[in-house]
MIFI-147290 format. One record per residue (C-alpha): chain; residue in one letter; x, y, z. Coordinates in steps of 0.25 Angstrom, whole numbers. Layout:
// MIFI-147290
REC  mol  type      X      Y      Z
REC    A     a      X      Y      Z
...
END
This chain:
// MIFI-147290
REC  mol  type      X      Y      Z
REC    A     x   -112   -711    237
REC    A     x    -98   -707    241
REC    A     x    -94   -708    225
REC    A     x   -105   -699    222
REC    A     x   -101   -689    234
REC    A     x    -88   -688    230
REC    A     x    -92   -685    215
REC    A     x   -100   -675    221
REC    A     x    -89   -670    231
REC    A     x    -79   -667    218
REC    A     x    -89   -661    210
REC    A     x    -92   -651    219
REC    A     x    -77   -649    222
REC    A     x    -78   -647    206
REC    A     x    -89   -637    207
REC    A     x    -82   -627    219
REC    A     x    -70   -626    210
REC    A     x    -75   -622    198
REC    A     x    -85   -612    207
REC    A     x    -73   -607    213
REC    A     x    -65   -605    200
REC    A     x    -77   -597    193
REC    A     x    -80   -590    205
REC    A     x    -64   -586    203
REC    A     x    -68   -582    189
REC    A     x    -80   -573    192
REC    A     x    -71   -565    202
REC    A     x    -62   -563    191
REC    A     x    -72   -559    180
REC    A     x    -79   -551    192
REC    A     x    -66   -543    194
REC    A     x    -63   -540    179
REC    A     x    -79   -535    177
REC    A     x    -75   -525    190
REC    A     x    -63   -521    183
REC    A     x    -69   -519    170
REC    A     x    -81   -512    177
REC    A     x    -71   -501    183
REC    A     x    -65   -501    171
REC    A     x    -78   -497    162
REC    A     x    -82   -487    172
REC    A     x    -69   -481    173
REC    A     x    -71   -478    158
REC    A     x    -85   -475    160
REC    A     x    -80   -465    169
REC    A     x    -68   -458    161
REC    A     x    -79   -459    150
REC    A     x    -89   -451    157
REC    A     x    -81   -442    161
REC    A     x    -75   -437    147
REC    A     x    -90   -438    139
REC    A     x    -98   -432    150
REC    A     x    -89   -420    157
REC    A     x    -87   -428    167
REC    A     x   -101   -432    171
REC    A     x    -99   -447    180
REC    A     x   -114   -447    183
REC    A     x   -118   -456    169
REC    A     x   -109   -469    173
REC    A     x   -117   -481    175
REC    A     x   -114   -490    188
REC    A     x   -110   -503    181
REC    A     x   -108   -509    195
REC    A     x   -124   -510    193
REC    A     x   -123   -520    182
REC    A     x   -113   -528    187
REC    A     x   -118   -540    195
REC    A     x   -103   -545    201
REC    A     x   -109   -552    212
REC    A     x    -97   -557    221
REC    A     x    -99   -569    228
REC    A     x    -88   -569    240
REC    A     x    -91   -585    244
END
């Protein structure tokens, strides 16, 4: 019994690290998809601008199709 507790003990010690380390990773790919999100509608914008005299009211809310659910724990 205490063999098997202590099998049990380090896979779950397995388990939190890698949890941790993609949890790590989807911060990271979280951050880029922001910056890339700014980015496009930064050029969404300068686009806009120049093909419809200046006209903002036609660029899509891309906030709406992006599901970055940050989990804080």
């Amino acid at each position: 019994m205490e063999r098997l507790n202590s099998k049990l003990y380090i896979q779950n010690c397995y388990i939190m690290k890698e949890n941790e380390r993609l949890r790590k990773k989807a911060q990271l790919l979280n951050q880029e998809n922001q910056a890339l999100l700014t980015e496009l509608k930064q050029k969404l914008t300068k686009g806009n601008s120049k093909g419809n005299n200046g006209s903002s009211g036609n660029i899509p809310d891309l906030n709406l199709s992006s599901s970055s659910s940050q989990n804080p724990n």
